[in-house]
MOPAC internal coordinates of N, CA, C and O (Angstrom, degrees):
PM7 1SCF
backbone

  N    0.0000 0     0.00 0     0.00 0    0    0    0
  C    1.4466 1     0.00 0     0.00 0    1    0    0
  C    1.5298 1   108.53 1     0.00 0    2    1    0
  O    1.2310 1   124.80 1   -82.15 1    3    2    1
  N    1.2300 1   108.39 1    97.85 1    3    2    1
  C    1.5202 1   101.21 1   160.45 1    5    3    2
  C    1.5396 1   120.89 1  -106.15 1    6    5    3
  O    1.2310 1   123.57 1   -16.92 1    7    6    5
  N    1.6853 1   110.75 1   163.08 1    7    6    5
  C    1.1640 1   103.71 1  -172.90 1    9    7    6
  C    1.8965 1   100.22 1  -129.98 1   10    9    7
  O    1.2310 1   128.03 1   -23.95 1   11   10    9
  N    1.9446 1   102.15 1   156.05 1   11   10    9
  C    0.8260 1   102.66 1  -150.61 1   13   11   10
  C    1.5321 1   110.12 1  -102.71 1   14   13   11
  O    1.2310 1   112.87 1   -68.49 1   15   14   13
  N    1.5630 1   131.07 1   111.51 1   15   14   13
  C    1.0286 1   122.21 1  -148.12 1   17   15   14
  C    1.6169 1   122.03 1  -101.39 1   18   17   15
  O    1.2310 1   128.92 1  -179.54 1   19   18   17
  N    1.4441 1   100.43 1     0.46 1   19   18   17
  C    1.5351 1   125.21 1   139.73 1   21   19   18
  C    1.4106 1   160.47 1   -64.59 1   22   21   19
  O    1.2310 1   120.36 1   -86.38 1   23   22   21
  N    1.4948 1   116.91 1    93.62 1   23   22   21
  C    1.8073 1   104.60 1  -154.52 1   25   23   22
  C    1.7287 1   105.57 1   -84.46 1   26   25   23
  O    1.2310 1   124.86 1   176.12 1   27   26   25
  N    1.8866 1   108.28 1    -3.88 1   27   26   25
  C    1.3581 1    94.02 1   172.49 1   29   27   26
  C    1.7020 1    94.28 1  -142.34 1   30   29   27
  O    1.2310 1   123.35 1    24.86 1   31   30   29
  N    1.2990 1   111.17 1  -155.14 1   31   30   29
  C    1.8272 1   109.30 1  -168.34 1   33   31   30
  C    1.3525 1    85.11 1  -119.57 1   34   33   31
  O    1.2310 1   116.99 1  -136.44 1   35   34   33
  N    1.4164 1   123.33 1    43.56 1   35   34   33
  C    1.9103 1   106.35 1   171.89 1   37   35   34
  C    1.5355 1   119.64 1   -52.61 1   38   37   35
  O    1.2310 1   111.67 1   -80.57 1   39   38   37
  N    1.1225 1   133.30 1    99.43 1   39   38   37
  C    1.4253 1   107.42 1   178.16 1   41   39   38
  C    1.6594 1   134.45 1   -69.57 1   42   41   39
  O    1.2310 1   124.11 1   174.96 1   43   42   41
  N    1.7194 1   109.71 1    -5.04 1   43   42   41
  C    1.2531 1   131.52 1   159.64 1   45   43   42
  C    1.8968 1   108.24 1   -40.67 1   46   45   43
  O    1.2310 1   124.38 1   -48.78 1   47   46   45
  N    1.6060 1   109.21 1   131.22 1   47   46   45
  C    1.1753 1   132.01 1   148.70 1   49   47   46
  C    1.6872 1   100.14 1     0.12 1   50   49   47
  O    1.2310 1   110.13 1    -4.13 1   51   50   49
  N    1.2345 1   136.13 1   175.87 1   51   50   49
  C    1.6155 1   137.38 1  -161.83 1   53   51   50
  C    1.8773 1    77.07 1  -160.29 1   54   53   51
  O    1.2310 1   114.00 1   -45.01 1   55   54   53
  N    1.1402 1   128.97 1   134.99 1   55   54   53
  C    1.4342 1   147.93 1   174.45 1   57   55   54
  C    1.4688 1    99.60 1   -73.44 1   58   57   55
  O    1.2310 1   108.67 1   -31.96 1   59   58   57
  N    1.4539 1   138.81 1   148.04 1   59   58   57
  C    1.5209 1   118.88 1   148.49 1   61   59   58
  C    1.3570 1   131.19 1   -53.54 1   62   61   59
  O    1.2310 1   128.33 1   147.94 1   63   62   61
  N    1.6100 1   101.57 1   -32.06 1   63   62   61
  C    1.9879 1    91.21 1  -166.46 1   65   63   62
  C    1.9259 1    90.78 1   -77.53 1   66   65   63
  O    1.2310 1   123.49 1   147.90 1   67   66   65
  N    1.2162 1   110.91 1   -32.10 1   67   66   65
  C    1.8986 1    98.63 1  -173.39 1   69   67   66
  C    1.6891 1    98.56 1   -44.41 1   70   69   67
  O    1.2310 1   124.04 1   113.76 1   71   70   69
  N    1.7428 1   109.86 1   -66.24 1   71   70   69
  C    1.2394 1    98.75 1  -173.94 1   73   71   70
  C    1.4137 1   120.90 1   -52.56 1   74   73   71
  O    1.2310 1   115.22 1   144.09 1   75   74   73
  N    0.9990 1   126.68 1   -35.91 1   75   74   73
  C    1.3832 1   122.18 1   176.56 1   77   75   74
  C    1.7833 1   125.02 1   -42.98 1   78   77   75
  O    1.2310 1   134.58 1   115.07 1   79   78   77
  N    1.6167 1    89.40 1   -64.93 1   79   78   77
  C    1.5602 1   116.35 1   169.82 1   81   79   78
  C    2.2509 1   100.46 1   -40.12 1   82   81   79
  O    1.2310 1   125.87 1   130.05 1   83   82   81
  N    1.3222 1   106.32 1   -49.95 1   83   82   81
  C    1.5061 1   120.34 1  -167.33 1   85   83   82
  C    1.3616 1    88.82 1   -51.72 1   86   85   83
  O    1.2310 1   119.18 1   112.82 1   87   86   85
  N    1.5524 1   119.18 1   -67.18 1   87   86   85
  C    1.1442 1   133.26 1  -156.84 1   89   87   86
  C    1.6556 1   130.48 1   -64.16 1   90   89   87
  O    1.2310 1   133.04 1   175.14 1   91   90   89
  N    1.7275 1    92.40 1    -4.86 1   91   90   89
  C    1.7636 1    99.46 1  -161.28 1   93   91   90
  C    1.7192 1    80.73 1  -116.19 1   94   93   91
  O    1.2310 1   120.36 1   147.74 1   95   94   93
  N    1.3120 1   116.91 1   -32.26 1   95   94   93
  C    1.5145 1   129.77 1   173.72 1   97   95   94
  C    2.0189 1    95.80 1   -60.99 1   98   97   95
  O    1.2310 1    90.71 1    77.83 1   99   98   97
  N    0.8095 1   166.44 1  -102.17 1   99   98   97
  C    1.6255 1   164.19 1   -20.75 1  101   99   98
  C    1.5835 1    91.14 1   160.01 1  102  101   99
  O    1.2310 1   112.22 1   134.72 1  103  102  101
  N    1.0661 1   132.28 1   -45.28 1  103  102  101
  C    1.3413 1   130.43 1   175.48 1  105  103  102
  C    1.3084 1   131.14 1   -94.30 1  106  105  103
  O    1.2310 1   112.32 1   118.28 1  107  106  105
  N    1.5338 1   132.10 1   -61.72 1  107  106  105
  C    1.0357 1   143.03 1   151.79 1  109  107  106
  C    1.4958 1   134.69 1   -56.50 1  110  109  107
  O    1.2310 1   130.87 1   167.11 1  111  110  109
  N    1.4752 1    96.63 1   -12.89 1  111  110  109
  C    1.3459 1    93.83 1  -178.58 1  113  111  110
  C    1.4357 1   107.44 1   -96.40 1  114  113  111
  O    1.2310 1   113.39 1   153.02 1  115  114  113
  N    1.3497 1   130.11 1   -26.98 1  115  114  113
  C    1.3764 1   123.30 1   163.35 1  117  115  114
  C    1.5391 1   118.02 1   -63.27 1  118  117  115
  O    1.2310 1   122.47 1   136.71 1  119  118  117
  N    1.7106 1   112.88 1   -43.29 1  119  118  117
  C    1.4756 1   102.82 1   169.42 1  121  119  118
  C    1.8915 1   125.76 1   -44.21 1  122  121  119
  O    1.2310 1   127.72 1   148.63 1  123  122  121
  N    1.2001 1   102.74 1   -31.37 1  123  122  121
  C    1.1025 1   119.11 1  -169.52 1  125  123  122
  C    2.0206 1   105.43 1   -68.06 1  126  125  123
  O    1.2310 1   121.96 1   132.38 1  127  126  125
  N    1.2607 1   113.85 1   -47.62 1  127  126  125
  C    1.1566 1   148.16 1  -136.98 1  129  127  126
  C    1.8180 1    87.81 1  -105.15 1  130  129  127
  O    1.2310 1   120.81 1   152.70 1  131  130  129
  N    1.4980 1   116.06 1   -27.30 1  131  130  129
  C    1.3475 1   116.31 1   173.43 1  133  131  130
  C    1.6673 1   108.55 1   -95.02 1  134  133  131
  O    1.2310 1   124.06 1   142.38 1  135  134  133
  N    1.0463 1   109.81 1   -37.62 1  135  134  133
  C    1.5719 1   130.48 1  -170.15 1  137  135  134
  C    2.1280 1    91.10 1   -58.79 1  138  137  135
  O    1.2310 1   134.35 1   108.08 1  139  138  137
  N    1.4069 1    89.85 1   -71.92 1  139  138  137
  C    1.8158 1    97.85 1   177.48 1  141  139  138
  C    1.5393 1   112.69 1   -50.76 1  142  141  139
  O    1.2310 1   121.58 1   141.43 1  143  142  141
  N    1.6897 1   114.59 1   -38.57 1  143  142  141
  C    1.7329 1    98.10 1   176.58 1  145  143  142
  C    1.6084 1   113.65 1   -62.98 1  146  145  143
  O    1.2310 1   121.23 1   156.86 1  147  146  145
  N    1.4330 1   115.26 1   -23.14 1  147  146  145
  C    1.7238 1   108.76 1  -164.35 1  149  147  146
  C    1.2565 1   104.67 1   -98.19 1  150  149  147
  O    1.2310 1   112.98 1  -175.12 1  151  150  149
  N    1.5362 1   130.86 1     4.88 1  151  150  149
  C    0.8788 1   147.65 1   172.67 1  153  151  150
  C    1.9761 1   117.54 1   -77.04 1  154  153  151
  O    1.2310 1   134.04 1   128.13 1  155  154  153
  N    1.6672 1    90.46 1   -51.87 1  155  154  153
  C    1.5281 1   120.58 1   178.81 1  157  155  154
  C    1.1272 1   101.30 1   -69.00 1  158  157  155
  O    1.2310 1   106.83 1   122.01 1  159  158  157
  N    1.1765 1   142.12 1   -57.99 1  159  158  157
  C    1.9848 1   149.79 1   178.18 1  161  159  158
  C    1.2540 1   106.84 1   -64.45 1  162  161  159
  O    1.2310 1   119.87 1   166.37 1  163  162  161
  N    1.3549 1   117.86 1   -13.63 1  163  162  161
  C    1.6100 1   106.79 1   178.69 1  165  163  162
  C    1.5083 1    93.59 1   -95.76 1  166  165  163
  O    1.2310 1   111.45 1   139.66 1  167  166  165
  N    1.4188 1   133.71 1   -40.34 1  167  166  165
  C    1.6076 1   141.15 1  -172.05 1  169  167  166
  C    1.7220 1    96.91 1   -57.08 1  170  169  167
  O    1.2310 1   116.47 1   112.71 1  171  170  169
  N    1.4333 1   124.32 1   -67.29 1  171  170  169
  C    1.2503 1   126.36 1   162.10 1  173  171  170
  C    1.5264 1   135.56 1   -56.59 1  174  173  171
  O    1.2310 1   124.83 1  -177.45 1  175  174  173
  N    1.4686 1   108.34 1     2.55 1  175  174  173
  C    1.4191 1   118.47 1   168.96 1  177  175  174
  C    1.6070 1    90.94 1  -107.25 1  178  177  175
  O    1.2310 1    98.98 1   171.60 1  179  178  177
  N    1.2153 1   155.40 1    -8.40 1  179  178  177
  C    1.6740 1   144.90 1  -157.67 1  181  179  178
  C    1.4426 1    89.83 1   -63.90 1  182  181  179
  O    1.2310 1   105.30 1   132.70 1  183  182  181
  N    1.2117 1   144.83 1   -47.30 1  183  182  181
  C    1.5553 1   140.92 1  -148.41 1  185  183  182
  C    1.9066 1   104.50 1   -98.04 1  186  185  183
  O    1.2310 1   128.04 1   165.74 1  187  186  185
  N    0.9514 1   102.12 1   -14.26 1  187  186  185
  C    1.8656 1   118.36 1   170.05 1  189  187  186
  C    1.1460 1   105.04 1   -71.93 1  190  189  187
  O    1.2310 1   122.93 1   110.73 1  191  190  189
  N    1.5469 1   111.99 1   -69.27 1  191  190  189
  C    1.6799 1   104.85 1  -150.10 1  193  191  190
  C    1.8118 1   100.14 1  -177.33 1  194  193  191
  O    1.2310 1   118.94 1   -41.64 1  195  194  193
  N    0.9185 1   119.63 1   138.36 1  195  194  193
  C    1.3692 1   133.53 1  -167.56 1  197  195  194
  C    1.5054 1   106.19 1   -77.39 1  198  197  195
  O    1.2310 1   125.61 1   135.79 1  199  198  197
  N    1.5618 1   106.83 1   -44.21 1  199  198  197
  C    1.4807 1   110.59 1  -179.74 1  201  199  198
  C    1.3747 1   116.74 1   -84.25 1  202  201  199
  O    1.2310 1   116.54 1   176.82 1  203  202  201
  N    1.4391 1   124.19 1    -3.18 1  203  202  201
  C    1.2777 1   147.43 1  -173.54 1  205  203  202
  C    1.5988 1    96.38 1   -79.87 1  206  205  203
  O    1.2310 1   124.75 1   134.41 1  207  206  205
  N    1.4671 1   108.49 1   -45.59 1  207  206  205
  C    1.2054 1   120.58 1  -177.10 1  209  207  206
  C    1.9214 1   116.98 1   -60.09 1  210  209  207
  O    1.2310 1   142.09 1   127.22 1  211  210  209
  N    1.4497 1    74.72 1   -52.78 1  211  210  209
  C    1.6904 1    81.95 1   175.27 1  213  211  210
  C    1.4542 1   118.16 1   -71.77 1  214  213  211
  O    1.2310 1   111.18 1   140.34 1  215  214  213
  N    1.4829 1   134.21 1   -39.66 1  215  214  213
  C    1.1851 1   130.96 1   162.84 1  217  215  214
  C    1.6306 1   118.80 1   -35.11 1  218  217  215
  O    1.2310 1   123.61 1   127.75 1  219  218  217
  N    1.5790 1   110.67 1   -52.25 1  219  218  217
  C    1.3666 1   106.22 1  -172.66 1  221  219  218
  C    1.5960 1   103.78 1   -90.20 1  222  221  219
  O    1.2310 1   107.82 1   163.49 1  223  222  221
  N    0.9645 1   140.34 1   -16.51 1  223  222  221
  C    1.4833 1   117.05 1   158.88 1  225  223  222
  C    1.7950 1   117.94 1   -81.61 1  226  225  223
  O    1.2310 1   108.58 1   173.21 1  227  226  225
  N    0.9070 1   138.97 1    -6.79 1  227  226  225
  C    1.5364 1   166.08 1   137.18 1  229  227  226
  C    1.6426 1    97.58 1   -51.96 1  230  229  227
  O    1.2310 1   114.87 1   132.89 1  231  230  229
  N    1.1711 1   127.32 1   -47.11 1  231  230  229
  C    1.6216 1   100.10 1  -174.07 1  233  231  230
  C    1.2722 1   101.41 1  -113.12 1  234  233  231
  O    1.2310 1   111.88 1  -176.14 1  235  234  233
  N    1.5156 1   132.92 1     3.86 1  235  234  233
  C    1.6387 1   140.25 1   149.29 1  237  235  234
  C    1.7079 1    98.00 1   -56.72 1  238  237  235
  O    1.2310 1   113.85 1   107.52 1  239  238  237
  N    1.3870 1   129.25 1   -72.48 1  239  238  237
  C    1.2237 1   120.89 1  -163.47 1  241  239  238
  C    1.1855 1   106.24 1   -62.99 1  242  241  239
  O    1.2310 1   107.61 1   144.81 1  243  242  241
  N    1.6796 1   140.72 1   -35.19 1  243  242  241
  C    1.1980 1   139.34 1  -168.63 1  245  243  242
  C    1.8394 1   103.11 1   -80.28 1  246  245  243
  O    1.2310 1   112.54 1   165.65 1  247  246  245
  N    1.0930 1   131.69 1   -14.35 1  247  246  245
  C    1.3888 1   117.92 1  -168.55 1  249  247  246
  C    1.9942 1    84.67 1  -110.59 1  250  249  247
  O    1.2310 1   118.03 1   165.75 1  251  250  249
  N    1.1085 1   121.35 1   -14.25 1  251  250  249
  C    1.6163 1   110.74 1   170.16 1  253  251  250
  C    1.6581 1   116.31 1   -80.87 1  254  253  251
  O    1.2310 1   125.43 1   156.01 1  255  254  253
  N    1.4103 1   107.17 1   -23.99 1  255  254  253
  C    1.2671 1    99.04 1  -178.53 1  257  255  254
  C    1.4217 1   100.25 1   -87.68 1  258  257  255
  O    1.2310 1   118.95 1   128.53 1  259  258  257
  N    0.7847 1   119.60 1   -51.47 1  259  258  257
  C    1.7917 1   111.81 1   177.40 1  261  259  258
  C    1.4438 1   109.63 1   -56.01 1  262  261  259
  O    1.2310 1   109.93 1  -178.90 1  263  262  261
  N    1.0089 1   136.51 1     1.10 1  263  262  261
  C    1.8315 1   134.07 1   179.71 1  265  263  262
  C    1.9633 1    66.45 1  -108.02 1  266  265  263
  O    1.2310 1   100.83 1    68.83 1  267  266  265
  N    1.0081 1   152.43 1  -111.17 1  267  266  265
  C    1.0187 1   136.72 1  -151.32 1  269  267  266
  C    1.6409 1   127.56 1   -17.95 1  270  269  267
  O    1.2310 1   132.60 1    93.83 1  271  270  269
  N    1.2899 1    93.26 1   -86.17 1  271  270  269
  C    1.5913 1    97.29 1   152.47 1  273  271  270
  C    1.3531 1   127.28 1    -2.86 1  274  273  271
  O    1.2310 1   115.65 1   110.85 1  275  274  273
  N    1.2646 1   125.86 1   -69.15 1  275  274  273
  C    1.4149 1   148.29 1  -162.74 1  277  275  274
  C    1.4950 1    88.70 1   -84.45 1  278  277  275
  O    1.2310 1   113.49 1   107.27 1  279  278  277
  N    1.1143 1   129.92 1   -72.73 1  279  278  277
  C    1.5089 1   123.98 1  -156.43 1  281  279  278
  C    1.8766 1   110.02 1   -81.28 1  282  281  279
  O    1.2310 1   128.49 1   157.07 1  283  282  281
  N    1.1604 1   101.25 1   -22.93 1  283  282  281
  C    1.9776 1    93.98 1  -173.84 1  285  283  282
  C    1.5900 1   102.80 1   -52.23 1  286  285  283
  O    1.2310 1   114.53 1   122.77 1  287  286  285
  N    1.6217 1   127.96 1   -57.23 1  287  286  285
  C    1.0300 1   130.47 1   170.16 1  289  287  286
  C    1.8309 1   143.60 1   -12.78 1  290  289  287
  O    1.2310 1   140.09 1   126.03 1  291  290  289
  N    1.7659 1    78.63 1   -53.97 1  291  290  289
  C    1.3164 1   130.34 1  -172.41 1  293  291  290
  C    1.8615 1    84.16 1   -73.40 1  294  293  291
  O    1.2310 1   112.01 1   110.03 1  295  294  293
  N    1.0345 1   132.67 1   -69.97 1  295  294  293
  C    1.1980 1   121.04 1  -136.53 1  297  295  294
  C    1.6997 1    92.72 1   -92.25 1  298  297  295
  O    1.2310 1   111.75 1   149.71 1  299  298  297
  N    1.6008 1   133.15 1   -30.29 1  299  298  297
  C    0.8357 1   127.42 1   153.47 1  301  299  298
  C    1.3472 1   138.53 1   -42.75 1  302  301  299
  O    1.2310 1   124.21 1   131.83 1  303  302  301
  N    1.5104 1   109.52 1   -48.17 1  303  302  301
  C    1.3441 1   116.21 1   164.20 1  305  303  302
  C    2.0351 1   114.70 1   -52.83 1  306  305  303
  O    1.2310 1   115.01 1   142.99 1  307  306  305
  N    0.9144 1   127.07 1   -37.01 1  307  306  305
  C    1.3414 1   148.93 1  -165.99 1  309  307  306
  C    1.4879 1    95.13 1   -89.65 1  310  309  307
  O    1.2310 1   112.36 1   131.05 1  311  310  309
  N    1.2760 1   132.02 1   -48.95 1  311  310  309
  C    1.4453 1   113.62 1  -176.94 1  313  311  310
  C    1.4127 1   107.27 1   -89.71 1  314  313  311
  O    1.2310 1   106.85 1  -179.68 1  315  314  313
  N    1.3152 1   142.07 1     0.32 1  315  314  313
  C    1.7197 1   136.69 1   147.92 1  317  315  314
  C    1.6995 1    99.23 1   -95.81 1  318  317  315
  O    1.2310 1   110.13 1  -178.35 1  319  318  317
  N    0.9397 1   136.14 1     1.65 1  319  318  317
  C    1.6143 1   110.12 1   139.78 1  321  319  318
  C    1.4043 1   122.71 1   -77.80 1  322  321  319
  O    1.2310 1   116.89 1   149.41 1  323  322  321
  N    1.3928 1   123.51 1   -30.59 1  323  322  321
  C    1.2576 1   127.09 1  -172.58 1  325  323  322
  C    1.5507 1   109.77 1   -96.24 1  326  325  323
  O    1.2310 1   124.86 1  -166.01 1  327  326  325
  N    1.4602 1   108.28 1    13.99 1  327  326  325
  C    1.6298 1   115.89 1   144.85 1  329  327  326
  C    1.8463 1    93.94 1   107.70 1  330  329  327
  O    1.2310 1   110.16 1  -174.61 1  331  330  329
  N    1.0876 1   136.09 1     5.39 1  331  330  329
  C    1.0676 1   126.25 1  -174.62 1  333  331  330
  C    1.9340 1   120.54 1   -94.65 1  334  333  331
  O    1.2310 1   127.19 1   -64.49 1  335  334  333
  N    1.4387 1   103.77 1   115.51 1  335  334  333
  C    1.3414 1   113.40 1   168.92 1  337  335  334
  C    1.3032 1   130.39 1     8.29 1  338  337  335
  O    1.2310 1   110.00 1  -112.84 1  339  338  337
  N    1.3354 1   136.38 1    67.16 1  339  338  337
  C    1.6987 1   130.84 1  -167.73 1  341  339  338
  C    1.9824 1   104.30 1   -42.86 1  342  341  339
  O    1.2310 1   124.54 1   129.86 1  343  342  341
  N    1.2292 1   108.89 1   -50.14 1  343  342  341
  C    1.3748 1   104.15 1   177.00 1  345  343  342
  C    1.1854 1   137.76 1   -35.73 1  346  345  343
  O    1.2310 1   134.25 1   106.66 1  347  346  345
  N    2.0456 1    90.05 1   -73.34 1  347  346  345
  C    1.4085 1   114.79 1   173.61 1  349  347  346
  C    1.7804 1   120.24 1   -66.69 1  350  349  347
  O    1.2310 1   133.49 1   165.03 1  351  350  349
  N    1.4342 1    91.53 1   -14.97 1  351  350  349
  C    1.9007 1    84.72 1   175.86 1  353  351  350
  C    1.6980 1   112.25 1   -98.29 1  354  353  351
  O    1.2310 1   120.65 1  -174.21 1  355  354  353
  N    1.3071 1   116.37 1     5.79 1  355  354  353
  C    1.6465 1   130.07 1  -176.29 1  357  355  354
  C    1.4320 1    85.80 1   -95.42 1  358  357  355
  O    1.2310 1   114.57 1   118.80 1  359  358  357
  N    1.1212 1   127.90 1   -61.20 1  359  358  357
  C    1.8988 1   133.49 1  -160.46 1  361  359  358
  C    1.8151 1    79.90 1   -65.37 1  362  361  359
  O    1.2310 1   112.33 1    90.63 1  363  362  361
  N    1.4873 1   132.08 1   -89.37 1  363  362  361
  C    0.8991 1   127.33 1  -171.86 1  365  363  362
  C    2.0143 1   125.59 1   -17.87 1  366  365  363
  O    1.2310 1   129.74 1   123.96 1  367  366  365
  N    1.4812 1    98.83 1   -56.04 1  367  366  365
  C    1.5571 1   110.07 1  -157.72 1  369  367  366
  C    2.1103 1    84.37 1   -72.17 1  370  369  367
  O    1.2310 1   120.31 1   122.68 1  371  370  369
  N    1.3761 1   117.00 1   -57.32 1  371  370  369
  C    1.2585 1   104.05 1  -172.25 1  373  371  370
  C    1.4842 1   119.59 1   -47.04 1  374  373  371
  O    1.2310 1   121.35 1   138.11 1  375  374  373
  N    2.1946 1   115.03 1   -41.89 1  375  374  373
  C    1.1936 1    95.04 1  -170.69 1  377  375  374
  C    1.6239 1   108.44 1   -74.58 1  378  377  375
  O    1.2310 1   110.10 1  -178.94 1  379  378  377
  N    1.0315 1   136.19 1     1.06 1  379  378  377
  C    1.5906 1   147.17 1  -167.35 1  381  379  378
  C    1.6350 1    95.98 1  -102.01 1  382  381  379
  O    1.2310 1   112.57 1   177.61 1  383  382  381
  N    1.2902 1   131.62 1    -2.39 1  383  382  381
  C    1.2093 1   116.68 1   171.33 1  385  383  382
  C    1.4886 1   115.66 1    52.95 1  386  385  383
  O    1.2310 1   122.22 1  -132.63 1  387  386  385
  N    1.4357 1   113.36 1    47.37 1  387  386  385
  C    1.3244 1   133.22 1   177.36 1  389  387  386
  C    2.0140 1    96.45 1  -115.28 1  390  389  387
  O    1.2310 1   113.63 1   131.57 1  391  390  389
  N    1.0578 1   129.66 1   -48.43 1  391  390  389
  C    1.3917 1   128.41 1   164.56 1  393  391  390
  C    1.0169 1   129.68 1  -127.86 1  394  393  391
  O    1.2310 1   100.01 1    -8.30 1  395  394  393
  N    1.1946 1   153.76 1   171.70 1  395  394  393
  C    1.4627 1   156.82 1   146.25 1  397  395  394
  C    1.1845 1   134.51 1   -51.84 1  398  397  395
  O    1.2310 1   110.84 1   -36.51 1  399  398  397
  N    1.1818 1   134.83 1   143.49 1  399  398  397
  C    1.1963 1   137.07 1  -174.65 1  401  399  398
  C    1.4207 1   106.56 1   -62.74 1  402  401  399
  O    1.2310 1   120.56 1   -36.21 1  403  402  401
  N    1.8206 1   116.54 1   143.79 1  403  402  401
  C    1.4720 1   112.06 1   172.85 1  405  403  402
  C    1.3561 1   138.67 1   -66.22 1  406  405  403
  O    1.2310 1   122.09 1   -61.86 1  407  406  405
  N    1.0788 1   113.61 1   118.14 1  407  406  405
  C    1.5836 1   114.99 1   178.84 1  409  407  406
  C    1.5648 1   104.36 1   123.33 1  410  409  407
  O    1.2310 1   118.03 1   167.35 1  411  410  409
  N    1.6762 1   121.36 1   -12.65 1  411  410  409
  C    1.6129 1   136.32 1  -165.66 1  413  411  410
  C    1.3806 1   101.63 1   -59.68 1  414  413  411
  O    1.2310 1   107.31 1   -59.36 1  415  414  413
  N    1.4746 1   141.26 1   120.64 1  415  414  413
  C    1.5192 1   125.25 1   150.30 1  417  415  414
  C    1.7789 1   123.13 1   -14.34 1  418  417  415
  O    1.2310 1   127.29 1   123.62 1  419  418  417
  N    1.5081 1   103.59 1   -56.38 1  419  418  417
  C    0.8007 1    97.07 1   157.53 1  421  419  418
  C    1.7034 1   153.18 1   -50.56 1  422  421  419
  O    1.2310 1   121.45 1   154.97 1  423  422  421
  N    1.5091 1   114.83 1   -25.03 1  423  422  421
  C    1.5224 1   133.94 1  -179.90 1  425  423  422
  C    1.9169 1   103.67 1   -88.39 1  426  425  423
  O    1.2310 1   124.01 1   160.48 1  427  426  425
  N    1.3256 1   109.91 1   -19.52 1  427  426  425
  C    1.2548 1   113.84 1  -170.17 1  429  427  426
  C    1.7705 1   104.61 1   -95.72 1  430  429  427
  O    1.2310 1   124.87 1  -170.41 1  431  430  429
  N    1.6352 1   108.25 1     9.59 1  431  430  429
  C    1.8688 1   110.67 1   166.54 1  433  431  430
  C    1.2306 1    93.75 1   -80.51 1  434  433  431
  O    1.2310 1   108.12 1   159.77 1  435  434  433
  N    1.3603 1   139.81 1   -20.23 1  435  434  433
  C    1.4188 1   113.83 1  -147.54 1  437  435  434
  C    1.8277 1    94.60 1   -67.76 1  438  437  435
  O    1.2310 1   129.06 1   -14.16 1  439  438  437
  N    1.6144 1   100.14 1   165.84 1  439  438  437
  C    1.5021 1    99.00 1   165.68 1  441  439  438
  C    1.4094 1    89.71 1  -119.66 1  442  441  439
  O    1.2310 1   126.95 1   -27.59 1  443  442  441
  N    1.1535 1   104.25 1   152.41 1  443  442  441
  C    1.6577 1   137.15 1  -155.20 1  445  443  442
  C    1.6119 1   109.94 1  -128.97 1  446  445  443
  O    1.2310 1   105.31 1   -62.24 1  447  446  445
  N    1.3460 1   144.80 1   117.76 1  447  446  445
  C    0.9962 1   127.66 1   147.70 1  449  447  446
  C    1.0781 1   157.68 1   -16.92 1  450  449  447
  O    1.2310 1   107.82 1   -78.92 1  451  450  449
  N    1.4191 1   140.34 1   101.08 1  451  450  449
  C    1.5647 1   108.08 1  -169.95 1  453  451  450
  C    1.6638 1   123.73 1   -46.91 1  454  453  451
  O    1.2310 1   124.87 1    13.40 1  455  454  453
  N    1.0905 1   108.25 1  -166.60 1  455  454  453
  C    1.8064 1   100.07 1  -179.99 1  457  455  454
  C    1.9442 1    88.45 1  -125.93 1  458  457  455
  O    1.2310 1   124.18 1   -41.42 1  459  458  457
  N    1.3290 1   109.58 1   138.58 1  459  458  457
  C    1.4324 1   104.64 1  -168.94 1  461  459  458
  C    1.5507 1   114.41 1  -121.92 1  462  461  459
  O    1.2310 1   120.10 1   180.00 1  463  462  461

């Protein structure tokens, strides 16, 4: 499944903050959007079951980080094809809290493609 992080075929250079903006739009905004549903099913599970509760906010954060995971890559790879700064869009995406700093436990979940 890839996703497409282009709304037109510009072949012009890609700015950092666009990709950025793309990236917090297409990436973060579903994490966000998964994080708040397992949040909501656990509020409407409180009168069910306590562990019911914890399951669905437990498998809200676990199905957002893997939509992260899977797609940060994705959108990185796509914004240095479309000409944008590997540097300046790493300094950018970390201070924007779009990725992690290099080398972070955290930056080393992403799943990555093989190279073929």
């Amino acid at each position: 499944m890839n996703m497409n992080f282009d709304r037109d075929n510009d072949p012009q250079p890609i700015p950092v903050d666009l990709a950025i903006s793309r990236g917090q739009l297409l990436v973060n905004g579903p994490v966000q959007i998964l994080l708040l549903s397992g949040a909501a099913t656990a509020y409407f599970l409180l009168d069910v079951s306590t562990i019911a509760c914890f399951v669905a906010v437990g498998l809200g954060f676990i199905l957002a980080w893997l939509w992260w995971s899977y797609f940060i890559p994705q959108w990185r790879e796509w914004a240095h094809a479309r000409g944008a700064d590997p540097e300046e869009l790493q300094f950018e995406a970390v201070r924007s809290k779009l990725t992690w700093p290099k080398g972070s436990f955290f930056e080393r979940t992403e799943i990555r493609r093989r190279e073929r």
